[in-house]
C-alpha positions as CSV (number, residue, x, y, z in Angstrom):
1,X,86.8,72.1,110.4
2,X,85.1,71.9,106.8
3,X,87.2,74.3,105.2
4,X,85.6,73.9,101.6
5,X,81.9,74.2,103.3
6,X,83.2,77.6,105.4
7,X,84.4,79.1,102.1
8,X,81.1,78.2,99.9
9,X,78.6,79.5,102.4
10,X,81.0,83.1,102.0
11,X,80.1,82.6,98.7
12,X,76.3,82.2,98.7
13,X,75.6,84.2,101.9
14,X,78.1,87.3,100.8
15,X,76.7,86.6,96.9
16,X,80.1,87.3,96.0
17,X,80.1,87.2,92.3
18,X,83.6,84.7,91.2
19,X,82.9,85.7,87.5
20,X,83.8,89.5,87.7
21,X,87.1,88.2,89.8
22,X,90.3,87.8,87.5
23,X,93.1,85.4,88.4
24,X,94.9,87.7,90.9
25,X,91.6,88.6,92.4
26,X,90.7,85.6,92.9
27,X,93.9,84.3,94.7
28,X,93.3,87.0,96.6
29,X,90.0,86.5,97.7
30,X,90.2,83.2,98.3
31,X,93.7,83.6,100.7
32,X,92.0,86.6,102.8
33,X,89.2,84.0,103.7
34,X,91.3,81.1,104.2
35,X,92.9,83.1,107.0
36,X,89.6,84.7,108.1
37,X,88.2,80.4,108.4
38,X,91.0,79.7,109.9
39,X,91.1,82.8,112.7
40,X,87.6,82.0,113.1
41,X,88.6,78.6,114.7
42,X,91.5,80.3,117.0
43,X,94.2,79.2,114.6
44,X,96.7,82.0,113.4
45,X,98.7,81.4,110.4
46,X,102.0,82.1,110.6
47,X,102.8,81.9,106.4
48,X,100.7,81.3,103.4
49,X,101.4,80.4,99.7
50,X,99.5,79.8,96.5
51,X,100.1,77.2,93.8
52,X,98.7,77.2,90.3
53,X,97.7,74.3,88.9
54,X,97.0,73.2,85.3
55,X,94.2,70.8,84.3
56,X,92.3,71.2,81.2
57,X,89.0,71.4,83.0
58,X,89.5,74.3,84.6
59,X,90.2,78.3,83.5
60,X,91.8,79.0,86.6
61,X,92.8,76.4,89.8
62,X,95.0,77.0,92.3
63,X,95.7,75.9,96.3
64,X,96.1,78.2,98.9
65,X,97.6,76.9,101.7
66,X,98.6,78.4,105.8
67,X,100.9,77.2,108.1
68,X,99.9,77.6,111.7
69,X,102.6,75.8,114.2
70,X,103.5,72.8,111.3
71,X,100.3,71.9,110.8
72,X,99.1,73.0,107.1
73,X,95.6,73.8,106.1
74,X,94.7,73.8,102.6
75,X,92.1,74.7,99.9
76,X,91.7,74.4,96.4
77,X,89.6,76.6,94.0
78,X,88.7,76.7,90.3
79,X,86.8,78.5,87.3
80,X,85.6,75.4,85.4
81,X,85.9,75.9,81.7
82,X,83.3,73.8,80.2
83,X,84.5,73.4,76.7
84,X,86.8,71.3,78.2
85,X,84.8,69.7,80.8
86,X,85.4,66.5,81.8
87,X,82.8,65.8,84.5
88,X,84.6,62.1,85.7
89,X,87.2,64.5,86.0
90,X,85.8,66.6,88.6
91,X,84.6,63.9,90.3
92,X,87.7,62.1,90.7
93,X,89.4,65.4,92.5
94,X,90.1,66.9,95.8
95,X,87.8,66.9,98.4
96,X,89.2,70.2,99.7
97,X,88.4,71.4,96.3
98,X,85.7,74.0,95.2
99,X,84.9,74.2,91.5
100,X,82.8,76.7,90.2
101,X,81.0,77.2,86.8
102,X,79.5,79.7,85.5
103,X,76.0,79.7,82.8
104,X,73.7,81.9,81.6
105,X,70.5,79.7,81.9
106,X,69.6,76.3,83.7
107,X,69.7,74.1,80.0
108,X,72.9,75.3,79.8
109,X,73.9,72.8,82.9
110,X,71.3,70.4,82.7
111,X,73.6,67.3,81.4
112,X,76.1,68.2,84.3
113,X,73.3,68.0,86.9
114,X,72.7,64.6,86.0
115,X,76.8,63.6,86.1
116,X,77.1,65.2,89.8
117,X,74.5,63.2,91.8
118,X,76.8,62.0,94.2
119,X,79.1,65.4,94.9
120,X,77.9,68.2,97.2
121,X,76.8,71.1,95.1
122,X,74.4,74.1,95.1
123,X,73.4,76.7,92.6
124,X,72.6,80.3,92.9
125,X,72.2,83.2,91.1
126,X,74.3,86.2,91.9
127,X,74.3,89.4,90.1
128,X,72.7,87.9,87.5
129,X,74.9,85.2,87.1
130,X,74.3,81.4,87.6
131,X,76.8,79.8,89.5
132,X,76.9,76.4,89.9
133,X,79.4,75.5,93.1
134,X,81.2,71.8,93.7
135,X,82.7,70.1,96.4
């Protein structure tokens, strides 16, 4: 079970806008469709946290994680901030993590394109917004 690729196709195939979100919205989201991956594949968590966490990269990250008979499924999500952005950073991170950036046009992006060859990524355009999506 691909957690991070269940929650990014919600993303693109629901166009849910992340930029209209605030922090508590966004925990929020992202806990009611960890449990809804997780009851999709039979498993019923029986408690469920969230944990800021700080790193300069990023406006808001945090890990939600479920509990479902000891065995803990987890997911990280963040609002990149890109005056900060460190792209080796982002690189270097979680593989259960999905990083998010928004921009206004393509140019705005283009030197990051070049720095993410080797992640998984995919960009969209949703309400208007472009969204640029990492795992």
């Amino acid at each position: 079970m691909n957690i991070p690729k269940q929650i990014i196709k919600q993303i693109i195939n629901d166009e849910i806008n992340l930029k209209s979100f605030n922090e508590n919205e966004l925990i929020q989201w992202l806990i009611s469709n960890l449990i809804n991956v997780l009851c999709d594949n039979k498993i019923f968590a029986t408690t469920v946290k969230s944990t800021p966490i700080k790193k300069p990269e990023y406006t808001y990250l945090f890990e939600v994680s479920a509990n479902y008979k000891g065995t803990e499924y987890h997911i990280e999500l963040g609002i990149l901030n890109r005056i900060n952005l460190k792209i080796e950073n982002i690189i270097a991170g979680n593989s259960n993590r999905v990083s998010v950036c928004f921009f206004d046009n393509i140019s705005e992006i283009q030197s990051l394109l070049k720095s993410i060859n080797e992640l998984n990524y995919h960009i969209t355009k949703i309400e208007n917004t472009g969204t640029l999506i990492l795992n």
